[in-house]
C-alpha positions in Angstrom: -40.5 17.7 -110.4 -39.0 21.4 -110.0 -39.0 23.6 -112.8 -35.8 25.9 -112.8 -36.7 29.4 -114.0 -34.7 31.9 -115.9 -30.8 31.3 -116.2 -31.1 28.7 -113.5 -30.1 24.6 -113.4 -31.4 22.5 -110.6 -28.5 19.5 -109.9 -27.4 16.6 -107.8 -24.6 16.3 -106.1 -22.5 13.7 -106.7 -20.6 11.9 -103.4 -16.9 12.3 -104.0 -15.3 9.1 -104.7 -11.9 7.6 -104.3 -10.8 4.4 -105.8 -8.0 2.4 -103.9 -4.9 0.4 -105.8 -6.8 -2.8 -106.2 -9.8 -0.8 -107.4 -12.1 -0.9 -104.3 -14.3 2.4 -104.5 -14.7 4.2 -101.3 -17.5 7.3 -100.9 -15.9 10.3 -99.0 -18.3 11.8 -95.8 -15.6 14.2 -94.7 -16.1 17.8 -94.4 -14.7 18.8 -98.2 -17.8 18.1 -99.9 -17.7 17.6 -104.4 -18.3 19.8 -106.8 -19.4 17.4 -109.3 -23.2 17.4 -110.1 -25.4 15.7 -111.9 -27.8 18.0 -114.1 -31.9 17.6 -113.2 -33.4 20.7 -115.3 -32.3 23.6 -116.9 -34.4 26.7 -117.2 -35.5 28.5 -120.4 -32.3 31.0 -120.2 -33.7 33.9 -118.8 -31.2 36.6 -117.0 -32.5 38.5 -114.5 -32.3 41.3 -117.0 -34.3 39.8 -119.5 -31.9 38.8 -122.0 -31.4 35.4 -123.8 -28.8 33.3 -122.4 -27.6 30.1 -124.1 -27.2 27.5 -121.9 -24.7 25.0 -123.4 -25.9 22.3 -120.7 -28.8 19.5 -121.0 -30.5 17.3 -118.6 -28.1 14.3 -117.5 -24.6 16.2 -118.0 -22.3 15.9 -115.1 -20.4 19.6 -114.4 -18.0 21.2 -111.9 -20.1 24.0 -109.8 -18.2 27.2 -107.8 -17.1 26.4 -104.6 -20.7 28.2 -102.9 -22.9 28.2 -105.7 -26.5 27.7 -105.2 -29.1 26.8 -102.6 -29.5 23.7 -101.3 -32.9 22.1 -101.6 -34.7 19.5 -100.4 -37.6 18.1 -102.6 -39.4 14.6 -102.5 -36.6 13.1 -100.3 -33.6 14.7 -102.3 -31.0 17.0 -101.6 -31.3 18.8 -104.8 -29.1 22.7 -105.4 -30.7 25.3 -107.3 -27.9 27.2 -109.2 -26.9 30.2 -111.7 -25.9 29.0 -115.2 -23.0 31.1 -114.7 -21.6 29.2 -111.1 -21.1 26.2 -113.6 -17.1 26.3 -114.2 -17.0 23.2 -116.6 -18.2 20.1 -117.9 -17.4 16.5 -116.8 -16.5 14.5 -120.2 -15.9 10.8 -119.6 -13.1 9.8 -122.2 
């Protein structure tokens, strides 16, 4: 497995979903792609200045990235992104 250094957060993206009235759930493959992931690692919470960052996120959280964060990776046969702690807008919290 990757190690994320510094600030950075390696994630999966999650396929955007849509459920139908009777509750059938259908994956969206068109072009708008989710910015739900699905978090791998998190690095030690480095900036690129040296300073401690705290990095209120842990291994297994689902969160809402920017719009273009990241680079996308692939490693061992998955599509993986490699983001900024600070391109992750929000967590997902299931109620």
């Amino acid at each position: 497995m990757l190690k994320p250094l510094g600030d950075r957060v390696i994630v999966k993206m999650l396929e955007k979903e849509e459920t139908t009235k009777s509750g059938l759930i259908i994956t969206s493959k068109s072009e708008e792609k989710s910015q739900i992931a699905q978090v791998l690692k998190v690095g030690e919470g480095i900036d690129s200045e040296g300073k401690k960052v705290e990095i209120c996120v842990k291994e297994g959280d689902k969160v809402v990235l920017n719009q273009y964060a990241g680079t996308s990776i692939k490693h061992e046969g998955e599509d993986l992104m490699i983001v900024k702690y600070s391109d992750i807008l929000a967590l997902v919290e299931l109620s």
